[in-house]
C-alpha positions as CSV (number, residue, x, y, z in Angstrom):
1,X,0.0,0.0,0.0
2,X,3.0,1.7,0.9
3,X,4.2,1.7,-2.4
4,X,1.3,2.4,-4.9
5,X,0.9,5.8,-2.8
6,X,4.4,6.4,-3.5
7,X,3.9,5.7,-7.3
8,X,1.2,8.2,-7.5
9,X,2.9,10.6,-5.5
10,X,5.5,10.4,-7.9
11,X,3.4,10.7,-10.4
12,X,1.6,13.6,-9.6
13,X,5.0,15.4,-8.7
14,X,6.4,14.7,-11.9
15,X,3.3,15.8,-14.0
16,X,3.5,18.6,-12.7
17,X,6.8,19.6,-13.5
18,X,6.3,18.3,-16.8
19,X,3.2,21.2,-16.9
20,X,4.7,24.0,-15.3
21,X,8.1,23.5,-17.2
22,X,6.5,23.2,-20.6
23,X,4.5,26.8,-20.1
24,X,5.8,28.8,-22.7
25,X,6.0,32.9,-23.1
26,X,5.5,34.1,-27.0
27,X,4.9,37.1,-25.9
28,X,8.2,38.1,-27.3
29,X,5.9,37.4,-31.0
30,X,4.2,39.6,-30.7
31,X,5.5,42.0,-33.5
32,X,5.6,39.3,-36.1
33,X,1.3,39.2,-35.8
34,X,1.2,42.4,-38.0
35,X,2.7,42.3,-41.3
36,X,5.5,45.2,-41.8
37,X,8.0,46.7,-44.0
38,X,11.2,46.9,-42.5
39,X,14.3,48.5,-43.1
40,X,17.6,47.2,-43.0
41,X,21.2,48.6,-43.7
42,X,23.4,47.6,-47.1
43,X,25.2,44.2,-46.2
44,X,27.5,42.4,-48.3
45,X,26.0,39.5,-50.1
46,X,27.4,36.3,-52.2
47,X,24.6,36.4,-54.6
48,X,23.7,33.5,-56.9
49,X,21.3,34.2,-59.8
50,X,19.0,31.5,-61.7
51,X,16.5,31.2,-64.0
52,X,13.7,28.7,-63.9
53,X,11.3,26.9,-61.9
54,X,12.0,27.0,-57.8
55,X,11.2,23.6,-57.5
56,X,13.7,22.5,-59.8
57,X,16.3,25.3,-59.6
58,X,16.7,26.2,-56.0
59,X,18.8,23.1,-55.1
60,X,21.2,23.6,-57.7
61,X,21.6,27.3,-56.9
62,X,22.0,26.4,-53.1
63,X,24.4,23.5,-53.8
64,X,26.5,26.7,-55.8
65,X,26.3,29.0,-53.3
66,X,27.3,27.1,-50.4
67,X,30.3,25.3,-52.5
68,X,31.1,29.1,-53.2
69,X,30.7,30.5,-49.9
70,X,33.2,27.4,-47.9
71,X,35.6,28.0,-50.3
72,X,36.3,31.2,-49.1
73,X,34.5,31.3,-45.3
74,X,37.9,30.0,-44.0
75,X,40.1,33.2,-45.7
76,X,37.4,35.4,-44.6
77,X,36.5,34.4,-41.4
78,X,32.9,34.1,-42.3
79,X,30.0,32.5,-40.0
80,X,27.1,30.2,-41.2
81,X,24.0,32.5,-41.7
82,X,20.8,31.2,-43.4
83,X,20.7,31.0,-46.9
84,X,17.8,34.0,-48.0
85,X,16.1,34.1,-51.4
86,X,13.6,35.9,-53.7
87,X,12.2,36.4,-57.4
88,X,12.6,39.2,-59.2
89,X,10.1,38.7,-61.9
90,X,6.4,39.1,-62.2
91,X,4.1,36.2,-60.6
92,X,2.3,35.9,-63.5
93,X,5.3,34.9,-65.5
94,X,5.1,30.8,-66.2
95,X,7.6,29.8,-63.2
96,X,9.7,28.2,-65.7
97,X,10.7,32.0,-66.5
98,X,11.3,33.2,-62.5
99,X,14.7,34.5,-61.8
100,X,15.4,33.5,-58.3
101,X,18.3,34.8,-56.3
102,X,19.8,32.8,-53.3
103,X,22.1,34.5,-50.9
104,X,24.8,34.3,-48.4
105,X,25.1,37.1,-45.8
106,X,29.1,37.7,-45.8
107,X,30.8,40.1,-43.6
108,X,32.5,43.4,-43.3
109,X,36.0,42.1,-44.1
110,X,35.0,41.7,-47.8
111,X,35.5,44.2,-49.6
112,X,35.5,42.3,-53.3
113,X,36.4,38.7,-54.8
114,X,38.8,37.9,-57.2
115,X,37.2,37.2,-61.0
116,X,38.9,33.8,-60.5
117,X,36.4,33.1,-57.9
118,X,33.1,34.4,-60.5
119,X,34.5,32.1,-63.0
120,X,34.9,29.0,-61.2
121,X,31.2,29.4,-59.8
122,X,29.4,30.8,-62.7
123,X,29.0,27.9,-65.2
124,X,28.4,25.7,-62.6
């Protein structure tokens, strides 16, 4: 008897740590419930541009730009960032026609590449 009220003692005790440890605050949201424009500052950017349908394009141009971008994070002293993206053409084009472009956020430190580096990585 002895026991089964320490079981559910236990279990009482440890569902309620499980409930008050997985309360959560998203308060800190809150601006992302409104859409908005927002500003930002000019960054460097290893840019990647292709033409053609997302679904069949955006892995290739990935693949390119992160070959592109560890070849030269090393040198550079770059950190990971996430990969951004966006279409410059009119939705109503067929997608087949879309001109993506898949990004890299670099930092300060540079300034320019050398056109060996656009050669190697444009044909690709």
């Amino acid at each position: 008897m002895f026991r089964e009220i320490k079981l559910k003692l236990n279990t009482i005790f440890i569902s309620l740590l499980i409930l008050i440890g997985c309360e959560k605050n998203y308060s800190s949201y809150d601006k992302f419930s409104e859409p908005s424009i927002n500003n930002y500052s000019d960054e460097m950017m290893l840019v990647f541009e292709i033409k053609g349908d997302p679904n069949e394009t955006a892995g290739i141009a990935f693949s390119i730009l992160y070959k592109a971008f560890y070849s030269i994070k090393r040198e550079y002293g770059l950190e990971n960032n996430p990969p951004l993206a966006r279409w410059i053409t009119s939705i109503e084009l067929p997608r087949e026609q879309w001109i993506g472009q898949y990004a890299i956020k670099l930092n300060q430190k540079v300034k320019s590449l050398p056109d060996e580096f656009y050669l190697k990585y444009k044909g690709n």
